[in-house]
C-alpha positions in Angstrom: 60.3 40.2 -2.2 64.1 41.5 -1.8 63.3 43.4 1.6 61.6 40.4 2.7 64.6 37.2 2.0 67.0 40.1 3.3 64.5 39.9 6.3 64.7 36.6 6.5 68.4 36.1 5.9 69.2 38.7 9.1 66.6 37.9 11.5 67.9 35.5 13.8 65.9 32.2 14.5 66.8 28.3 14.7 67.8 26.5 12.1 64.8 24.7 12.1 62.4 27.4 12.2 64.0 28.6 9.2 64.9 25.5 7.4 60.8 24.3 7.8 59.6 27.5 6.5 57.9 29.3 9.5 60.1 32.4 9.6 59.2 32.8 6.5 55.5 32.3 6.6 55.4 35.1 9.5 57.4 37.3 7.6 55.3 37.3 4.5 52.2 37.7 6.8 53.5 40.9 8.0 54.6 42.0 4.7 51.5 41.5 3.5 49.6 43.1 6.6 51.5 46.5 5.2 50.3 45.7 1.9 46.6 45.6 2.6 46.2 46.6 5.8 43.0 48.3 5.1 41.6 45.5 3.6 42.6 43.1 6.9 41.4 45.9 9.3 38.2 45.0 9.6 39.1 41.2 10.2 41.9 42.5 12.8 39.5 44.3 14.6 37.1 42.3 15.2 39.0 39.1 16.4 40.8 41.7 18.6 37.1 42.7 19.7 35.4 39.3 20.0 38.9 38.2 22.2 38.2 40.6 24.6 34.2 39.7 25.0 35.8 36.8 25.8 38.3 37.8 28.2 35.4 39.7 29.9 33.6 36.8 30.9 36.4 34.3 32.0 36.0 32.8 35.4 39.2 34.4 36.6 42.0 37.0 35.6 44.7 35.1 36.8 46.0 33.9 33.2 45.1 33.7 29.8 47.0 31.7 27.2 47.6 33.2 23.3 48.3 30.4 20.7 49.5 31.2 17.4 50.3 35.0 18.7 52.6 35.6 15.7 53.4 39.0 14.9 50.1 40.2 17.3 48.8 42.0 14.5 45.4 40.3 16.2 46.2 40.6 20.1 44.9 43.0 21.9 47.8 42.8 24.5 47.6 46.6 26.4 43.9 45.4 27.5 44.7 41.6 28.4 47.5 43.3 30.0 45.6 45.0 32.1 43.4 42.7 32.7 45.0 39.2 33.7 47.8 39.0 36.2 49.7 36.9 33.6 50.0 36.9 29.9 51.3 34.3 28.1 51.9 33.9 23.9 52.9 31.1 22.3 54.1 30.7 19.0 56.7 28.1 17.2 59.0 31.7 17.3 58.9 35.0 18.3 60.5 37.8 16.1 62.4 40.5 17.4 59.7 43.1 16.9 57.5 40.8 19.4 60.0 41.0 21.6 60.5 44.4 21.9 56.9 45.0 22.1 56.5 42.4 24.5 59.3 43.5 27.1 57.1 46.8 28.1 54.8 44.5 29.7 56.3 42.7 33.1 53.2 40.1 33.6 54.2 39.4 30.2 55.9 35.8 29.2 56.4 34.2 25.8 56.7 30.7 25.4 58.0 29.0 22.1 56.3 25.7 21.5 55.5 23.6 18.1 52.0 23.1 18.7 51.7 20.2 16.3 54.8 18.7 17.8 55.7 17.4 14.2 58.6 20.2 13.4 61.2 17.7 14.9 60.0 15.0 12.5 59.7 17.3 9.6 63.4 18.3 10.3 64.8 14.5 10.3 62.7 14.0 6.8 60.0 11.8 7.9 56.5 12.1 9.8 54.9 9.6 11.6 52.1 7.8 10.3 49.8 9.6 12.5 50.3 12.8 13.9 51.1 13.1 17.7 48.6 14.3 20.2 49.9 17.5 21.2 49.5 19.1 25.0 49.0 22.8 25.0 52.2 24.5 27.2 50.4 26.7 29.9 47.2 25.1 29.4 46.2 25.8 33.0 44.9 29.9 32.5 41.6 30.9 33.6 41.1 31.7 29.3 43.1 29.7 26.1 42.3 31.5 23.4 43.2 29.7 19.8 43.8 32.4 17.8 43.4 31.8 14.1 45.3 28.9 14.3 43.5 26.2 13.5 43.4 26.1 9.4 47.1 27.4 9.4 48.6 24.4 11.7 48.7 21.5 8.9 50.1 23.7 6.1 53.4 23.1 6.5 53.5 19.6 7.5 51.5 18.8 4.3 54.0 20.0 2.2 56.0 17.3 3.7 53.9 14.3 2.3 52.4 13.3 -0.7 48.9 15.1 -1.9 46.8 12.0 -1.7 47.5 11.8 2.4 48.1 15.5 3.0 44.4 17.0 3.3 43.8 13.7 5.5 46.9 14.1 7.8 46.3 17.8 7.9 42.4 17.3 9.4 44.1 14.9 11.8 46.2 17.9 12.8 43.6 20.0 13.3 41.1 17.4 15.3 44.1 16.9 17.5 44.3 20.4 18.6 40.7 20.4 19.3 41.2 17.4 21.6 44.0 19.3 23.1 42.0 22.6 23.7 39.2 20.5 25.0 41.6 18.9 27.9 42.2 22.3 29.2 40.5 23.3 32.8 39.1 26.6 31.7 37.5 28.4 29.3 38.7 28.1 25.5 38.1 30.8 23.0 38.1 29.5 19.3 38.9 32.1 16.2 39.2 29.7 13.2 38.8 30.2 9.3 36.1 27.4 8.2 36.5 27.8 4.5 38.4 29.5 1.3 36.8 31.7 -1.4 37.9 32.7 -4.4 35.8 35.5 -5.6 36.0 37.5 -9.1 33.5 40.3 -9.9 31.6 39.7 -6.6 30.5 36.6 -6.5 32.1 33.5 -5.1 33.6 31.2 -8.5 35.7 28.5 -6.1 36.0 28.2 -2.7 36.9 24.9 -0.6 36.9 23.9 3.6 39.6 25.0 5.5 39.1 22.2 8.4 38.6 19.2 6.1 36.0 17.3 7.0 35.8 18.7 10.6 32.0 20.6 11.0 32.0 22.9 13.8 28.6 23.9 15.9 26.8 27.4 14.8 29.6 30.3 15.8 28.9 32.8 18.3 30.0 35.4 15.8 31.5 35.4 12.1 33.1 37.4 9.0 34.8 37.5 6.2 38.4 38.5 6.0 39.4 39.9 2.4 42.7 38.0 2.7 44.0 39.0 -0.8 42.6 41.3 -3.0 43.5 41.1 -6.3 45.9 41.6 -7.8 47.8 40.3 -4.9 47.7 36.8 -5.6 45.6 36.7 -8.7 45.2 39.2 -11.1 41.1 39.5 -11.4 39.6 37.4 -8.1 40.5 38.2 -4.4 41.0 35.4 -2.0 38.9 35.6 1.6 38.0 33.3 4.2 35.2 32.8 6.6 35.9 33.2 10.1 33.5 31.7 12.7 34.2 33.0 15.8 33.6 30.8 19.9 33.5 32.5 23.1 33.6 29.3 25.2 33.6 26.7 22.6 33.4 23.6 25.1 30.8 25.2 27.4 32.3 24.5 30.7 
């Protein structure tokens, strides 16, 4: 916990990125990647896998579009490298160690964006009634992929309202980024998590949805991702979610 508020307290980012708590969500994500990262492996893997099925049958290898690239523990960036003449990853921020990775790459670009386009409001203290509808930057590649994104873009504006609205306003969120993806002129890849388990001594004792009431078609491929074994968040039950998994979730 020291390394990582030292992390936070040296790692240069706007105030509002810091402030709203997303600095500090990406740090804890890669601190807890080196934690367990033989227990994420598998999960890693196999998103970096299924991204590339995808890439492999897009119309075109012009562009393809990352959202929610984060610390690209889950991009397979040498290969779309190699394979699209452009590369773009968008993220509310990119760390340093993104940076430096990314500036080996010269087809590479990164774009910060605030893909629920509520970060403003959050930072004046109020949210609208209803979230915005958002428009993806660099929507225009010959492959989007929303990379699991979707059940971690209302977290942090539901800490921002009361609980009674917050699971509503958060599935509002989500649907919106659907609607967004769905806008887009080319092929979308979809890598979501679709529900929460809490499991103690194998079997599953709570679990809950992770898109509301949103209910997605049959996945092209899924798993489980062993999130947090315990002890890290609970002593005797590990936390994992279900991943489902869409090469070309509109059909085009």
């Amino acid at each position: 916990m020291l390394r990582e508020w030292v992390r936070h307290l040296t790692t240069p980012a706007p105030e509002t990125v810091k402030r709203l708590g997303y600095l500090r969500e990406q740090i804890a994500i890669a601190a807890r990647h080196d934690r367990l990262r033989h227990a994420w492996k598998e999960h890693l893997d196999r998103t970096k896998r299924f991204v590339l099925w995808s890439a492999a049958n897009a119309s075109g290898f012009d562009k393809v579009t990352i959202l929610g690239s984060g610390g690209l523990l889950d991009v397979p960036l040498g290969d779309l490298a190699d394979d699209f003449a452009e590369v773009v990853l968008i993220d509310i921020f990119h760390p340093p160690a993104v940076r430096t990775w990314a500036a080996q790459y010269p087809n590479l670009r990164l774009v910060e964006a605030d893909l629920t386009e509520l970060a403003e409001d959050m930072a004046q203290g109020e949210l609208p009634a209803e979230p915005p509808q958002p428009t993806i930057p660099d929507g225009d590649a010959d492959l989007v992929v929303s990379l699991n994104l979707l059940g971690q873009l209302p977290l942090i504006p539901m800490r921002h309202l009361p609980e009674k609205k917050a699971a509503a306003y958060g599935a509002e969120i989500q649907r919106r980024h659907l609607r967004a993806l769905q806008a887009l002129p080319g092929r979308v890849c979809l890598i979501t998590e679709v529900r929460r388990e809490w499991v103690e001594d194998g079997e599953v004792d709570a679990s809950e949805p992770a898109l509301g009431d949103i209910k997605l078609p049959e996945p092209d491929e899924s798993w489980l991702w062993n999130l947090a074994p315990a002890p890290e968040l609970e002593r005797d039950r590990d936390l994992r979610l279900r991943i489902a998994a869409y090469s070309d979730f509109f059909r085009k």
